[in-house]
C-alpha positions, 0 to 999 in steps of 0.5 A, a space after each residue: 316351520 313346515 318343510 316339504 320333502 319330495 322326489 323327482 323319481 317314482 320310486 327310490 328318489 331317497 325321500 326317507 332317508 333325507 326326511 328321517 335325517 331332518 327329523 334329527 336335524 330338526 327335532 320335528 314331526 314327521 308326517 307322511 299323509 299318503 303312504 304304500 306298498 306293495 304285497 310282493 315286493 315289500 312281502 317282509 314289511 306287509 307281513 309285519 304289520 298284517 299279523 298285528 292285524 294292522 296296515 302301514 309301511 315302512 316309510 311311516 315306520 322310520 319317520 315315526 320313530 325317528 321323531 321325537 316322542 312315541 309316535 304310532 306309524 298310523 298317527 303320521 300316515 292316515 291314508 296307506 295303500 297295499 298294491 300288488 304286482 299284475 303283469 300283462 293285465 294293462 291298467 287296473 282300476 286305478 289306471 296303473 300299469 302292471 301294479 293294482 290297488 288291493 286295500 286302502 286304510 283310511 284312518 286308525 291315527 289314534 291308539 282308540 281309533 278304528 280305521 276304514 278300509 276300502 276294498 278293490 272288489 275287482 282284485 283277488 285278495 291275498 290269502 289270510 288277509 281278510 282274516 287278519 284285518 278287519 275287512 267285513 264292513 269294508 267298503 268296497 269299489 269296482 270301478 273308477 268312480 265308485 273309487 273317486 267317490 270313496 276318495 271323497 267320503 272317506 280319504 278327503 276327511 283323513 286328509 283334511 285333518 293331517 293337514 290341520 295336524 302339520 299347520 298346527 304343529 311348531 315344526 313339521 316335516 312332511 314327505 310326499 310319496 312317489 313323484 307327487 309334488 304335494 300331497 295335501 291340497 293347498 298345502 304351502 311350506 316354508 322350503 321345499 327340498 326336491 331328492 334325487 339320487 346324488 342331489 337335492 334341489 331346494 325351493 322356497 314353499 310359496 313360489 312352490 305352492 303357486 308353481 303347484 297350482 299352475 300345473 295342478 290337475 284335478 288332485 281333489 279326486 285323485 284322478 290327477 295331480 300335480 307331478 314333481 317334474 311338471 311343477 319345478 319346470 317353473 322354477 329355479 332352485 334356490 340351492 342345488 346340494 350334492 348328497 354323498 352316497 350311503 351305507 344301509 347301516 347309515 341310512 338306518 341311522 338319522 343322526 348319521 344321516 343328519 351329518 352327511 346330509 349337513 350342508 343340504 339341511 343348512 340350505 332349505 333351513 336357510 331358504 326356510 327362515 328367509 
């Protein structure tokens, strides 16, 4: 069984929390293929992980350890980017408002695998940094296309083989990141839960996927993708569930979160299984 969990709000949709709770729910894997943060405003999680000399964050943290077995954050997450706050600049590389791509890791999901990195060599990097992760060899991109190129040769792989991951796993539940829809080409769940704040809106996976390939850009450079909005446009939820608000420490908890979240799980298993 795969489950996709995404949200319908760039930031703080309450992906995680619902996704750690269907961990415990489920007794799935937990996946999140593409993960970031930001060096300023995630200083503390940034901080953690660089003087390990290592680059994840906290999304793939909590899913990690709230599947079960030893799962490394890496393992979950191949491809992580560190953002950084840049106001007044306009669009960076990337395009992006007031936010620049610094640093992507690619790779590094097993304990004896060294990841990739690929620079932004537009942007300064944080003091320390290049000292802490292994930055020398990295590849590094100073526009556009040398960054959709890099998309191709180094992130595609990675992507490729979590994808091969989840469809080979007995039961998985994958977390998309921001407001994209579907963060493995051509992935097709079995249900779909869409989180936003105070609801949860569940979809059955194929209908999803097809509604994804209709409203879908060009997701195999990076430069376009399908948008959560744009995709449920076409469709009618199968369930609309209300989701009770929670405490920090409930959140931090999955099987405190499962409970809340019971009647929310029952409906995408349902949709799941039908």
């Amino acid at each position: 069984m795969q489950l996709l969990v995404a949200g319908s709000d760039r930031v703080d949709a309450g992906k995680t929390t619902f996704s750690v709770g269907l961990l415990a729910e489920t007794g799935a894997t937990g996946y999140k293929p593409r993960a970031g943060n930001d060096y300023w405003f995630d200083h503390d999680d940034y901080r953690r992980a660089v003087e390990d000399g290592r680059l994840y964050g906290k999304d793939a943290k909590r899913l990690a350890s709230a599947a079960p077995g030893d799962h490394r954050p890496e393992a979950i997450n191949p491809v992580h980017r560190l953002w950084t706050p840049a106001p007044g600049a306009g669009k960076g590389l990337l395009g992006q408002d007031d936010r620049e791509f610094l640093v992507d890791r690619v790779g590094g999901t097993g304990p004896d695998e060294d990841p990739a990195f690929v620079v932004n060599a537009t942007a300064d990097l944080p003091s320390g940094l290049a000292e802490r992760l292994p930055l020398s060899d990295a590849r590094r991109v100073a526009d556009l296309d040398e960054a959709n190129a890099a998309m191709a040769d180094c992130h595609r792989p990675a992507m490729e083989a979590i994808g091969e991951a989840v469809a080979a796993a007995d039961r998985a539940v994958v977390e998309s990141y921001a407001d994209i829809a579907r963060p493995l080409d051509g992935f097709e769940p079995d249900a779909v839960a869409v989180v936003e704040p105070r609801r949860v809106r569940i979809y059955d996976g194929e209908r999803y996927a097809n509604a994804c390939d209709v409203a879908s850009g060009s997701a195999h450079e990076g430069r376009l993708e399908e948008r959560v909005g744009n995709v449920v446009d076409l469709l009618e939820p199968r369930a609309r569930v209300e989701l009770p608000a929670l405490t920090s420490d409930e959140r931090d908890a999955p099987e405190t979160v499962a409970d809340a979240y019971a009647p929310a799980y029952q409906a995408l298993l349902a949709t799941a299984v039908d």
